[in-house]
RODO-2510 file (C-alpha; in nm, 4 decimals, decimal comma):
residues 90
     n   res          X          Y          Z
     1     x    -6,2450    -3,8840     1,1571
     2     x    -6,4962    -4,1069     1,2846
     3     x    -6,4862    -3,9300     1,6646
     4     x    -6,7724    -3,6984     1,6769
     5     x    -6,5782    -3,5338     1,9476
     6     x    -6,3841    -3,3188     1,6972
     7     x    -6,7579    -3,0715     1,7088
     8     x    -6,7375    -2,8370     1,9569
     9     x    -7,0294    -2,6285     1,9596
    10     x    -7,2291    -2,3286     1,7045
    11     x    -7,1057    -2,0116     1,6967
    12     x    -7,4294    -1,8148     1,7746
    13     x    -7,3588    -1,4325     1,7352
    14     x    -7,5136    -1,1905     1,5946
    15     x    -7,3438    -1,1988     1,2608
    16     x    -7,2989    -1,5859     1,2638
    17     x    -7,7358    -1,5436     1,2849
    18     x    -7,7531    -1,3450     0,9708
    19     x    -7,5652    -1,5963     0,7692
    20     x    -7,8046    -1,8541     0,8782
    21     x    -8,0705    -1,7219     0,6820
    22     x    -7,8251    -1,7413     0,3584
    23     x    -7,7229    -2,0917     0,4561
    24     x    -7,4296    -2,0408     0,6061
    25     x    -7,3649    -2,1495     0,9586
    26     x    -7,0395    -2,1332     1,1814
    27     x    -6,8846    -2,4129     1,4150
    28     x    -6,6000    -2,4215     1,6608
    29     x    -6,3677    -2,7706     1,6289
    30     x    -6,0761    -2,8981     1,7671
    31     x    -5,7583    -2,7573     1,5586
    32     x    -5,6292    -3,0940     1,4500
    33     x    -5,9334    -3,1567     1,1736
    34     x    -5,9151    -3,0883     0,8076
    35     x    -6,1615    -2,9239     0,5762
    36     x    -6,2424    -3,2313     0,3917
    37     x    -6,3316    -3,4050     0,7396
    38     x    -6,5600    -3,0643     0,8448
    39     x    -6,7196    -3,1292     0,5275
    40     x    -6,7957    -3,5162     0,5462
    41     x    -6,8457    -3,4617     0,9313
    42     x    -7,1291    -3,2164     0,8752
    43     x    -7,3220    -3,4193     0,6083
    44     x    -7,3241    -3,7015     0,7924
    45     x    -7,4281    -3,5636     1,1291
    46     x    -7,6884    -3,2806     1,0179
    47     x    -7,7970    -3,5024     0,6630
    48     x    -7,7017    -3,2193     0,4155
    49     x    -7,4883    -3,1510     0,1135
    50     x    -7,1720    -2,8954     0,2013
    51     x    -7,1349    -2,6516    -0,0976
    52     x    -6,8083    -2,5108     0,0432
    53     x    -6,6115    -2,4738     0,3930
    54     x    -6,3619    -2,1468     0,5026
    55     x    -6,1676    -2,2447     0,7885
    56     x    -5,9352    -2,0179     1,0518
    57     x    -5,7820    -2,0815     1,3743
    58     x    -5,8382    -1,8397     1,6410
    59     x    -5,5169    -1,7625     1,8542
    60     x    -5,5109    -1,7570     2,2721
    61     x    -5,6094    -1,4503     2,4084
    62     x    -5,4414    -1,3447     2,7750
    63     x    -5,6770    -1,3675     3,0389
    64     x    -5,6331    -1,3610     3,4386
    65     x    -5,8231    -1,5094     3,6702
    66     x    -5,7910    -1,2946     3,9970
    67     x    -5,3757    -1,2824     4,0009
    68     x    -5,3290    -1,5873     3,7959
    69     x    -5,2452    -1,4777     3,4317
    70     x    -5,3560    -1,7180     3,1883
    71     x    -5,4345    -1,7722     2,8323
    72     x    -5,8060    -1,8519     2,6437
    73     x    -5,8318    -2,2111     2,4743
    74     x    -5,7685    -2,2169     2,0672
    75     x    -6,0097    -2,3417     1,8188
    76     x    -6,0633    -2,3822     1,4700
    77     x    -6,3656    -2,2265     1,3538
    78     x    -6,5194    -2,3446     1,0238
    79     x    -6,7632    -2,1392     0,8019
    80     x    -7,0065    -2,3641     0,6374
    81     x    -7,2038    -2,2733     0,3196
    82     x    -7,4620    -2,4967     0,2389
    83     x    -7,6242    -2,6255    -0,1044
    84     x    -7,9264    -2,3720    -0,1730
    85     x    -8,2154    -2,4622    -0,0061
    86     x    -8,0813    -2,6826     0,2773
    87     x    -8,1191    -2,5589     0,6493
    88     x    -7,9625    -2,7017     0,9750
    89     x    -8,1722    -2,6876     1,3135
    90     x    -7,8889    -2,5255     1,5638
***
């Protein structure tokens, strides 16, 4: 739980940037990590208090590469709502 590697990246979208302004923000993180370790992750690394986290995993989607059929990398995305009046710099 420790690794740090387990963060991926922000989701920044359009709709993702509208919940920012409520408090909630979106990440992408390896599939093997549990709520409760989103939760403690984010409080540690951004230094604020986790109301609630939604998670989903997204599912490959087929993709080719010139002739070479392939398939898109899977994530978990997690939906983070944050206490009222906290913010994270993304």
């Amino acid at each position: 739980m420790t690794n740090p590697d387990y963060l991926i990246a922000p989701v920044v979208t359009e709709k993702s940037a509208k919940g920012n302004a409520n408090g909630i923000y979106t990440f992408k993180f390896t599939k093997n990590i549990s709520k409760t370790e989103i939760k403690s992750l984010i409080e540690k690394q951004f230094g604020v208090h986790v109301k609630s986290v939604n998670t989903l995993n997204t599912k490959p989607k087929a993709r080719r590469v010139g002739k070479y059929p392939g398939k898109t990398k899977t994530y978990k995305k997690a939906i983070v709502t944050l206490q009222a009046g906290e913010t994270i710099e993304i």
